[in-house]
C-alpha positions in Angstrom: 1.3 151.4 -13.5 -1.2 148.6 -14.7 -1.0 147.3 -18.1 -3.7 148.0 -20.3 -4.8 145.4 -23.0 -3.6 147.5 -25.7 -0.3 147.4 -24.1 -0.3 143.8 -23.4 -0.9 142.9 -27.0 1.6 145.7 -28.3 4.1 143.5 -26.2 2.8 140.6 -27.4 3.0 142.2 -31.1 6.7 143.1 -30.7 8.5 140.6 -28.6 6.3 137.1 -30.0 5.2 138.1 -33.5 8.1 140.3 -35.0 10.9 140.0 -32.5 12.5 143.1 -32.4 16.0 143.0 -31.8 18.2 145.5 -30.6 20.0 147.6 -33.1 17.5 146.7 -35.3 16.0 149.7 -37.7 12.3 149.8 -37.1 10.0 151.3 -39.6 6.3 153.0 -38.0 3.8 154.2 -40.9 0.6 155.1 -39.3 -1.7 157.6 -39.3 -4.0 159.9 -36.6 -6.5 157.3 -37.0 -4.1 154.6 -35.8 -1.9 156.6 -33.4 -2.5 155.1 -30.0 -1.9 151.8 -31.7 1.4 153.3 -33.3 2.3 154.7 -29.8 2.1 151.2 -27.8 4.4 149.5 -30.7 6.5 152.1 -30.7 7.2 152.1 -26.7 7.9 148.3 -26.8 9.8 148.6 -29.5 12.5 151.3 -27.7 12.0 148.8 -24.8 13.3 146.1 -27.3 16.1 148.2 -28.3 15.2 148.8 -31.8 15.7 152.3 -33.7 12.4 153.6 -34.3 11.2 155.6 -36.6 7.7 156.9 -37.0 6.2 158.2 -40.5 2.7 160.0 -39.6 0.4 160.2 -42.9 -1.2 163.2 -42.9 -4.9 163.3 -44.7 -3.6 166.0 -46.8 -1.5 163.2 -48.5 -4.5 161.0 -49.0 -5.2 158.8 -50.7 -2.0 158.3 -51.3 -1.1 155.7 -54.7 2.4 155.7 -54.7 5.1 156.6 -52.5 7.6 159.4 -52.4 11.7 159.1 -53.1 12.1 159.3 -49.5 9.3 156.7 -48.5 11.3 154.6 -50.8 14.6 155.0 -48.6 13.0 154.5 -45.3 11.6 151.2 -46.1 14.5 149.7 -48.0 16.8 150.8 -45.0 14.3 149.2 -42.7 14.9 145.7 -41.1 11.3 145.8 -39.5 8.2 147.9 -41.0 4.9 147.9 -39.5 1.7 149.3 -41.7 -1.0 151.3 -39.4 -3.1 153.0 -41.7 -6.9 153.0 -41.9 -7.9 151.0 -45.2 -8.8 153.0 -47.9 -9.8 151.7 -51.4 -7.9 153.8 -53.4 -4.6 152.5 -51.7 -3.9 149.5 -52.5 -0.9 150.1 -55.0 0.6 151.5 -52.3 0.0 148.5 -49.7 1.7 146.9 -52.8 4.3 148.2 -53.0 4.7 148.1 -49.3 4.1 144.4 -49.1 7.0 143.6 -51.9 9.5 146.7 -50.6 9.3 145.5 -47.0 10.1 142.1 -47.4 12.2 142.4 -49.9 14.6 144.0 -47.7 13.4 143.2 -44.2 10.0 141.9 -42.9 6.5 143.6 -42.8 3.7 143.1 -40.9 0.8 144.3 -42.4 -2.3 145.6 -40.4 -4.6 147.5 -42.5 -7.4 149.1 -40.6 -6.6 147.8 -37.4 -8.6 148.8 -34.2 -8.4 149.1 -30.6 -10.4 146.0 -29.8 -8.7 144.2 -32.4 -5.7 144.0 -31.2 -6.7 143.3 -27.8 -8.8 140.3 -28.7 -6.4 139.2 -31.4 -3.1 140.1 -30.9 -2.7 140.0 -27.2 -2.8 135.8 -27.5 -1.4 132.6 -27.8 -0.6 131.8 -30.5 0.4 128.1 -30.4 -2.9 126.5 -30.7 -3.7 128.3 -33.8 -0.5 127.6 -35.6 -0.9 123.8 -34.8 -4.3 123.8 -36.7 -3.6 126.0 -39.7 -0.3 124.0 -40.4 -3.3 121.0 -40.0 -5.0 122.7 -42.9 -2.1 122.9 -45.2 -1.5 119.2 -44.8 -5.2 118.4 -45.7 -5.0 120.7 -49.0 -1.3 120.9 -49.6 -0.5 119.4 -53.4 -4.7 118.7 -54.2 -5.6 118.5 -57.9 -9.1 119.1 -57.2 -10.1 121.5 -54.7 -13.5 122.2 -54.7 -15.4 125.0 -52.9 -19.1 125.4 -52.6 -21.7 127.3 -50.5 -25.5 127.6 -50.3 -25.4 130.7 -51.3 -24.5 129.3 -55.1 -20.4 129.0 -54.7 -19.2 126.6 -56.9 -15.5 126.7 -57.8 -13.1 124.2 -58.4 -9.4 124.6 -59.1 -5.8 122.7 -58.9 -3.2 123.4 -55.9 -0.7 120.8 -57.2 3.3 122.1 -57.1 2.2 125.3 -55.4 3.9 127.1 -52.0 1.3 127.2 -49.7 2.2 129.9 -46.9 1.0 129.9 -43.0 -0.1 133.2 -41.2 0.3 132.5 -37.6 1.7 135.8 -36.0 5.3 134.3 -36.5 7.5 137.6 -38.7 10.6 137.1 -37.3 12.6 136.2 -40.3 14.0 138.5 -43.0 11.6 138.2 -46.6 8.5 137.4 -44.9 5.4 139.3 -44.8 2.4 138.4 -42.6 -0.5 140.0 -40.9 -1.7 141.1 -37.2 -4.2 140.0 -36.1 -2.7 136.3 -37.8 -5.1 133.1 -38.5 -4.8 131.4 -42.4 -3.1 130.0 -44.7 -3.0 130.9 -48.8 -1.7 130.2 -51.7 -2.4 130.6 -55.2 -4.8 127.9 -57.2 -2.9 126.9 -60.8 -4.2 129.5 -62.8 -5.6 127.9 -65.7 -7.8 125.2 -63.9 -9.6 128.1 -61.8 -13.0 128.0 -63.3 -16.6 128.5 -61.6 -18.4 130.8 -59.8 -18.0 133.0 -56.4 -20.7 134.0 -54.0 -19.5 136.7 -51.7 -20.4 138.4 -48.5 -17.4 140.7 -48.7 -15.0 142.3 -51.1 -12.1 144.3 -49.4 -13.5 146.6 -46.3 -17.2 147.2 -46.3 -18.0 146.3 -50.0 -20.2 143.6 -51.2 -22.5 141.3 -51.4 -21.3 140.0 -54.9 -20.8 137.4 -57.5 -17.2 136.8 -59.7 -17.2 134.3 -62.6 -13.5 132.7 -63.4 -12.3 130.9 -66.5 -9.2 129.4 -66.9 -8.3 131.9 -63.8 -10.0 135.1 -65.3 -12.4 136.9 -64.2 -14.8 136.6 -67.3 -17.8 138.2 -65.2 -19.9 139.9 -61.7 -22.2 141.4 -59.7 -22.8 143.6 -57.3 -21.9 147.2 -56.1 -18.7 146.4 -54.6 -16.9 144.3 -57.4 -18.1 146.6 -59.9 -16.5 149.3 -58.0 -13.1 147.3 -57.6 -13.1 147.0 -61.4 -14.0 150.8 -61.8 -10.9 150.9 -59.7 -8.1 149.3 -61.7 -9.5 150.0 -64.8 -8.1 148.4 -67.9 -5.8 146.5 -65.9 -5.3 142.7 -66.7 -3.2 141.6 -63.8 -6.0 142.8 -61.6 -8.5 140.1 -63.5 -6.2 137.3 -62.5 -6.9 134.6 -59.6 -4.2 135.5 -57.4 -4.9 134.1 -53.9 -7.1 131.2 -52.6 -7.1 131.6 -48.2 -8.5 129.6 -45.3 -9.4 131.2 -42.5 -8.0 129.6 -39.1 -8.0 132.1 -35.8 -11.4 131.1 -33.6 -11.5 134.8 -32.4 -12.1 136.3 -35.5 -15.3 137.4 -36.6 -17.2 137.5 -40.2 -17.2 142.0 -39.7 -17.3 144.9 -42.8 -12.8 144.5 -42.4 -11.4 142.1 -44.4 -8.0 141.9 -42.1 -10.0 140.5 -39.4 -13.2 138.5 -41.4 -10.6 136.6 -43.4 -9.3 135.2 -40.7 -12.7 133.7 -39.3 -12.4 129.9 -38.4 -13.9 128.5 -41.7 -14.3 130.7 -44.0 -12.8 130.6 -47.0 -11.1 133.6 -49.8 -9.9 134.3 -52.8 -8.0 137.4 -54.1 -7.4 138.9 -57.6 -4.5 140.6 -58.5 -0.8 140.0 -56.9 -0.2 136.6 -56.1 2.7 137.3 -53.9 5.2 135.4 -55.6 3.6 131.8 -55.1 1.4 132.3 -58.9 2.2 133.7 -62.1 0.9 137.2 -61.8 1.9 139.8 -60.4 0.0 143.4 -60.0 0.0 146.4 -58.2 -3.5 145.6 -56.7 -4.6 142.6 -54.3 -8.5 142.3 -53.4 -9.9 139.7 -51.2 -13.4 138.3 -51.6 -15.1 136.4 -48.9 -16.9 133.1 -49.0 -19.2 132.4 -46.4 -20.0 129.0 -44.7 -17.9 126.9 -47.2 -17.8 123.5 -47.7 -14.6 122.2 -48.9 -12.9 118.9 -50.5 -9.6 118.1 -51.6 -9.3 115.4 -53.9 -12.5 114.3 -52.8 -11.4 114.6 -49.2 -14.1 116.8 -47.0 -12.6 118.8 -45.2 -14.9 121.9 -44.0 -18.9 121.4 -44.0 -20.5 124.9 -44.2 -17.9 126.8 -42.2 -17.2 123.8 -39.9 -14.1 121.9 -40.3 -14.1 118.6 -40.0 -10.6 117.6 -39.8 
């Protein structure tokens, strides 16, 4: 029988990205949404050799916040888990959780609201070329004491990276205690809290929600606009650690596109993001929420170094 695209980046997915292993324990979540998806990891996975498990989330559980005693067994027994769902706002303490539970005791890739042609125009590559320019990136940023991001739109921020991990997305979740995403393409880190000041310009906050504006001081959010960041703060309430600068991303995969899903727009060659919330264990704070923001056609310096000119890099 032929292989279809979806198959060929299912492969691609299991053998390149996560390298299954046999014997390994090999945790599914997905949902009907997501099934045909789940179906071609889970067939190269028995091909791998791995011991498969598949947790279907019905909508009757949905949204679901928090997850279950026996959730919490099957992904701490897990070497490999593999998130499917369709994004939904109200989820995102439970991609939390998933994020620090499945790499805490294994590895996780993460693949909120994935599609068909997503993963056959994004997954079912090479991934080489892209992990030799984002690792390109972190060089030309790596230890800055002035960063400095601006757009047309009226972006203006400026913050420190000095001292801080910065970590590559490439499609490369083989090892035990990482977590990445499929489809891969940036690299991110979290800016030194306390010199994050300025102002953000969005296109895009989390799946399908902006335009917007966020104000930072000292690494705050001390102000916004628009529908979609107001609705993100209706969200987590009174929270503080979901105020907090928690991410600053560059996007690196050439086959992405600027689209209403963050999983794939963040990764558009040249764009730039920032997250509030968890910092993933490179900042200070941590939180049970994490929501990207997208900045359009940035320019970016590092120490005075250009190195993107409105979405183009120039290094």
């Amino acid at each position: 029988m032929k292989q279809t695209k979806l198959d060929a980046a299912a492969e691609r997915a299991v053998g390149q990205a996560l390298r299954l292993r046999k014997g390994e324990k090999y945790l599914l979540v997905t949902d009907t949404q997501k099934l045909e998806i789940a179906e071609a990891l889970a067939r190269h996975a028995k091909r791998a050799g791995a011991e498969t498990t598949t947790y279907l989330m019905t909508e009757t559980l949905r949204p679901i916040t928090g997850p279950t005693r026996q959730f919490k067994e099957l992904i701490r027994g897990a070497d490999v888990t593999t998130y499917l769902l369709e994004g939904r706002f109200p989820e995102k303490p439970f991609r939390g959780f998933m994020v620090a539970e499945g790499a805490k005791h294994g590895r996780i890739c993460m693949m909120p609201g994935i599609t068909r042609d997503m993963m056959e125009r994004l997954v079912a590559i090479d991934f080489s070329e892209m992990a030799a320019f984002t690792k390109k990136v972190i060089r030309a940023v790596k230890d800055a004491e002035d960063v400095v991001v601006e757009n047309a739109a009226g972006t203006r921020i400026s913050f420190s990276v000095k001292g801080r991990r910065f970590d590559a997305d490439i499609g490369d979740i083989s090892k035990k205690g990482v977590h990445g995403n499929l489809p891969a393409g940036e690299c991110f880190t979290c800016p030194v809290e306390e010199t994050f000041t300025g102002k953000i310009v969005i296109g895009l906050i989390d799946d399908k929600m902006g335009p917007g504006e966020m104000t930072f001081k000292a690494g705050r959010l001390v102000g916004y606009k628009g529908a979609g960041v107001a609705e993100v703060i209706r969200t987590v309430g009174d929270d503080p650690t979901a105020r907090a600068i928690g991410e600053f991303g560059i996007g690196t995969n050439k086959g992405a596109r600027i689209c209403p899903n963050m999983l794939e727009a963040e990764k558009a060659f040249g764009t730039v993001h920032f997250a509030i919330g968890d910092s993933y264990g490179i900042g200070k704070n941590k939180s049970k929420f994490h929501f990207d923001a997208l900045v359009e056609k940035a320019t970016l310096r590092a120490d005075g170094k250009l190195i993107a000119k409105d979405g183009k890099f120039l290094i």
